[in-house]
N, C-alpha and C positions, 0 to 999 in steps of 0.2 A: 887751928893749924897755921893760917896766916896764908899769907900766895904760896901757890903750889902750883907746878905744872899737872898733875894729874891725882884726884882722888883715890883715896881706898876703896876697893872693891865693893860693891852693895848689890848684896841679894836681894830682890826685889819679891813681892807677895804673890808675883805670877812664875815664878822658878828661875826666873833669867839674873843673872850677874852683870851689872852695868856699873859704869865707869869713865866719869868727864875728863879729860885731860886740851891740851893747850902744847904745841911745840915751844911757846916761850912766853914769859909776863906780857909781850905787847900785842900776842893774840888773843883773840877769843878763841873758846873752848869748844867742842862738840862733845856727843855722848856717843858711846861706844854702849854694842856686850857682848857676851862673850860667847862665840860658836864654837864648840870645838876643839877650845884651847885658846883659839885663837876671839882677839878685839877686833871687832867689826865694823865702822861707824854706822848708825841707827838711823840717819838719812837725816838728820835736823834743819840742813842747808836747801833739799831737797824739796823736804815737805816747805820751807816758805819760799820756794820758787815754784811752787806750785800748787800754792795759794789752798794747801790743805790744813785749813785750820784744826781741824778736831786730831789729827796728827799731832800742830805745832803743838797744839797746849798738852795733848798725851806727855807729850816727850819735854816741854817746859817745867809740866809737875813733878815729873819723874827728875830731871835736873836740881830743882829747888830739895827734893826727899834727900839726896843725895848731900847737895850742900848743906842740909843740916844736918842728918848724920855725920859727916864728915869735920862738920866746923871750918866749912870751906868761904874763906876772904875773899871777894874779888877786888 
């Protein structure tokens, strides 16, 4: 797909719908999913301010699934 602000949607093995996006090429991205309708961000920034590793990498693998499914460039 090449740069992209925000991936295709991806249903994940645990029932949830998640979703990386970026407000523009010069930022980084978080992961979002989906409540209710609504895109939620998933806490990424959070868990590494506070230093909850088994979190970060939960939600790093979950990121990487994503980009490949997706054929997502950074």
């Amino acid at each position: 797909m090449g740069l992209q602000l925000q991936s295709a949607e991806f249903l994940h093995e645990d029932g949830i719908t998640y979703c990386i996006r970026r407000k523009t090429l010069k930022e980084d991205f978080t992961i979002y999913e989906k409540r209710d309708g609504e895109w939620v961000n998933c806490g990424l920034d959070q868990a590494v301010k506070e230093v909850n590793f088994s979190e970060f990498k939960r939600l790093g693998l979950l990121i990487k699934k994503i980009m490949d499914a997706d054929q997502w460039l950074a």
